[in-house]
KEDREN-46653 format. One record per residue (C-alpha): y, x, z. Coordinates in nm, 4 decimals. Example, Ala and Ser with C-alpha at 12.3 -4.5 7.8 and 13.67 -1.06 7.14 Angstrom:
<<-0.4500,1.2300,0.7800>>,
<<-0.1060,1.3670,0.7140>>,
//
This chain:
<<-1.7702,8.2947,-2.1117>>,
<<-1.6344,8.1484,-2.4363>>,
<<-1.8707,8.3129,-2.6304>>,
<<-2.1189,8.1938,-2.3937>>,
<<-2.0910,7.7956,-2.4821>>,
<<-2.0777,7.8589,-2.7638>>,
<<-2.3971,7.9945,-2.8261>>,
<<-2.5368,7.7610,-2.5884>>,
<<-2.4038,7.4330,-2.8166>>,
<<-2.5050,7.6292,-3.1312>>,
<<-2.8919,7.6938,-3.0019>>,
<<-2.9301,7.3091,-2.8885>>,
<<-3.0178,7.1074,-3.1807>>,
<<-2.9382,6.7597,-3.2072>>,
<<-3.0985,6.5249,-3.4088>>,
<<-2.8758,6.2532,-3.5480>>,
<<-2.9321,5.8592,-3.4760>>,
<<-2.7594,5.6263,-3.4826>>,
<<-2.4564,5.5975,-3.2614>>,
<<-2.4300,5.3567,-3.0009>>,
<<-2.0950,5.1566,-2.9514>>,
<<-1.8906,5.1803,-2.6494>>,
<<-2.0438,4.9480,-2.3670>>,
<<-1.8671,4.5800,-2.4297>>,
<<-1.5858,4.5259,-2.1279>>,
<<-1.6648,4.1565,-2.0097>>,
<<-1.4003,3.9345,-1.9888>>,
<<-1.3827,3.6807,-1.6970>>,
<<-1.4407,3.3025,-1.8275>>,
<<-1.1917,3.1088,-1.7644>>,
<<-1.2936,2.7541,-1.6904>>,
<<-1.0890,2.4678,-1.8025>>,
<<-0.9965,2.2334,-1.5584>>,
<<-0.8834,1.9639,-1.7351>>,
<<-1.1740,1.7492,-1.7839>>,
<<-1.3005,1.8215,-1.4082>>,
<<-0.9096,1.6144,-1.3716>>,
<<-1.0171,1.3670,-1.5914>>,
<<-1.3146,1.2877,-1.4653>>,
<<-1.1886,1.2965,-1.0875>>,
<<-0.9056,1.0075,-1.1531>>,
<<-1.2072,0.8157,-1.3082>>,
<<-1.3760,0.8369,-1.0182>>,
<<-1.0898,0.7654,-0.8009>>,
<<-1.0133,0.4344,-1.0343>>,
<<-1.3631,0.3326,-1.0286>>,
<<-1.3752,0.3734,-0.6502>>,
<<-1.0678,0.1721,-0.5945>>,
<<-1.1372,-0.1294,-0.8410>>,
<<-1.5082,-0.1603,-0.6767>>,
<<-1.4405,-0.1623,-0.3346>>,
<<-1.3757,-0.4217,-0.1272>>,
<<-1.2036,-0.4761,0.1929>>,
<<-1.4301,-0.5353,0.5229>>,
<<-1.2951,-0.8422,0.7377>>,
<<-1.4485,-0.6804,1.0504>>,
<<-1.2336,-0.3806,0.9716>>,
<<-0.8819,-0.5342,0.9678>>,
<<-0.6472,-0.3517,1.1367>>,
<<-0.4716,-0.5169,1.4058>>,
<<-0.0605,-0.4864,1.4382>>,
<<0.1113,-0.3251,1.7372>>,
<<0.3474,-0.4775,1.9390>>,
<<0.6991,-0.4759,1.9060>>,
<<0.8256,-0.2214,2.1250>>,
<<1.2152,-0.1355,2.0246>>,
<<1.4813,-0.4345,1.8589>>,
<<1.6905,-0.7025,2.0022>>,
<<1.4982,-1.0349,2.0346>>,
<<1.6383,-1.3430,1.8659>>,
<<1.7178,-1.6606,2.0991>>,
<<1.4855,-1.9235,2.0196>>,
<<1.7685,-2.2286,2.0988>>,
<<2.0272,-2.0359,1.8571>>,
<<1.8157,-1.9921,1.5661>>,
<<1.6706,-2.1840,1.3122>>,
<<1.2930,-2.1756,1.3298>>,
<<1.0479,-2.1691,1.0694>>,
<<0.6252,-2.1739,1.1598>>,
<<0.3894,-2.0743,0.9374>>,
<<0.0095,-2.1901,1.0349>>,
<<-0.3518,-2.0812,0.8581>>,
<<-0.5451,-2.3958,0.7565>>,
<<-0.9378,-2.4040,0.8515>>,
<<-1.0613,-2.3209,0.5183>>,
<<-0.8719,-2.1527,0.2338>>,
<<-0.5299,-2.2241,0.0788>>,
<<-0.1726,-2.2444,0.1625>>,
<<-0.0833,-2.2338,0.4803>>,
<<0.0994,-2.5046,0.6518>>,
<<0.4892,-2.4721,0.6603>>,
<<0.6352,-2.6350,0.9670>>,
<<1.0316,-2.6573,1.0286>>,
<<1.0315,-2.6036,1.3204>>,
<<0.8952,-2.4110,1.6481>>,
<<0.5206,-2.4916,1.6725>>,
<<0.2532,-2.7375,1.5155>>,
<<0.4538,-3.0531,1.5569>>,
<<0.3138,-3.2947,1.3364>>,
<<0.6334,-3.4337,1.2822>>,
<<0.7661,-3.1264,1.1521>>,
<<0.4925,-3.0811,0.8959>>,
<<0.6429,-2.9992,0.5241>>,
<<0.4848,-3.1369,0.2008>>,
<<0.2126,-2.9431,0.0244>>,
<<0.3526,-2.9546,-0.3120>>,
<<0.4784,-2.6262,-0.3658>>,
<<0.8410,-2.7435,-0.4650>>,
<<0.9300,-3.0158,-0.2244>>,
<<0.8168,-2.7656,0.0253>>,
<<1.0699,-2.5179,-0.0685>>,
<<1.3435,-2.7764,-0.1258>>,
<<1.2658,-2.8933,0.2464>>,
<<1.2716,-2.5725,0.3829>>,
<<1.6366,-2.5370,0.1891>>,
<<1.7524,-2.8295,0.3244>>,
<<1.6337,-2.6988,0.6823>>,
<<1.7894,-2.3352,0.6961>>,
<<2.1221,-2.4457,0.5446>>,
<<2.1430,-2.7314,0.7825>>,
<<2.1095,-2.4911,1.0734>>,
<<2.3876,-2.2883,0.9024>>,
<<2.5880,-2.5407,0.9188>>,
<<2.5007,-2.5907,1.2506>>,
<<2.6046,-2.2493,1.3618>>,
<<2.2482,-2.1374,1.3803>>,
<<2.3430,-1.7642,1.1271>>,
<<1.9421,-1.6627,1.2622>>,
<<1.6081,-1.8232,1.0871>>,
<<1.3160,-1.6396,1.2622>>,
<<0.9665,-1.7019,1.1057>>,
<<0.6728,-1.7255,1.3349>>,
<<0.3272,-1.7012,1.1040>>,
<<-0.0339,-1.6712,1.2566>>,
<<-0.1895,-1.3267,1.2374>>,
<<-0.4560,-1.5074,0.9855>>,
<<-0.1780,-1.5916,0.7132>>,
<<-0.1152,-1.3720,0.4139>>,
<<0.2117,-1.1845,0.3790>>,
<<0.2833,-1.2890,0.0187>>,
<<0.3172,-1.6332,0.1794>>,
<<0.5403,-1.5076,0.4723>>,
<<0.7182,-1.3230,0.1532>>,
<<0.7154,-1.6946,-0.0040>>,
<<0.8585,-1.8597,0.3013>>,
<<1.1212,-1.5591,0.4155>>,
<<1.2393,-1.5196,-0.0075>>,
<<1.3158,-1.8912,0.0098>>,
<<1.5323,-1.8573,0.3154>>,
<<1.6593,-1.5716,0.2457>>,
<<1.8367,-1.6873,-0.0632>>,
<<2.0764,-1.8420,0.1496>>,
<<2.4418,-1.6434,0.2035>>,
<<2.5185,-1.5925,0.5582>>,
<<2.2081,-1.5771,0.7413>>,
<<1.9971,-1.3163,0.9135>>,
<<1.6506,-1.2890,0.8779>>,
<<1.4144,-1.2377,1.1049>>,
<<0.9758,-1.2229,1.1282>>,
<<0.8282,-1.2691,1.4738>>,
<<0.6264,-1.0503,1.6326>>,
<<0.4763,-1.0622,2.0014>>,
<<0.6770,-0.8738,2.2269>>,
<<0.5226,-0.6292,2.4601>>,
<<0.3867,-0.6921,2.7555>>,
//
């Protein structure tokens, strides 16, 4: 049988061409994701700086349903109202619009008056100040108002919310 093939490769005659290289394996491309990053936190900035909030969408805050509620007569009060148009709010010491009650504008007689008020309720006995602001007011002027008091040793601070119902 030997003998066989070999006669059999002997008779066939090849011709000589060129020789063909082995058949390329293809690597799998990787794809850098690095720029596709880059580009989505540009996005993501851009989206963020050019938006702007919807007033109809506002959200609107729950009611209070666990904590101890803070006597009115035993605490000092402090009410913070939304003008008509725009600007600061009005500071009242106080519980409620009393005119009477009305602080200053200017931005440092205001605090100094609303010193003057929480310390003298310390004094008092009144340890509490509860804030009462309007849903409409900004929170870095509740910050203003509760940073202010707050700087005083010995009290406890406290922001009013509605109770439930």
């Amino acid at each position: 049988m030997a003998e066989q093939t070999a006669f059999i490769a002997d008779s066939l005659d090849f011709e000589e061409g060129p020789v063909l290289p082995p058949p390329k394996v293809r690597e799998e491309a990787d794809l850098d994701m690095a720029p596709m990053i880059d580009i989505t936190f540009l996005l993501l900035i851009f989206f963020i700086v050019a938006s702007t909030p919807d007033p109809q969408s506002a959200v609107s805050l729950p009611k209070a349903r666990y904590g101890d509620g803070v006597p009115r007569n035993a605490c000092t009060t402090i009410t913070v109202v939304q003008r008509g148009g725009p600007g600061r709010p009005l500071v009242y010491s106080g519980d409620g619009k009393v005119p009477a009650n009305l602080l200053p504008d200017g931005l440092n007689e205001q605090e100094a008056r609303l010193l003057q008020w929480v310390e003298d309720g310390r004094v008092a006995g009144h340890v509490d100040v509860l804030i009462k602001a309007e849903r409409e007011v900004v929170w870095r002027e509740v910050d203003r108002v509760a940073r202010v008091a707050g700087s005083i040793e010995g009290i406890n601070l406290h922001i009013a919310v509605y109770e439930k119902e």
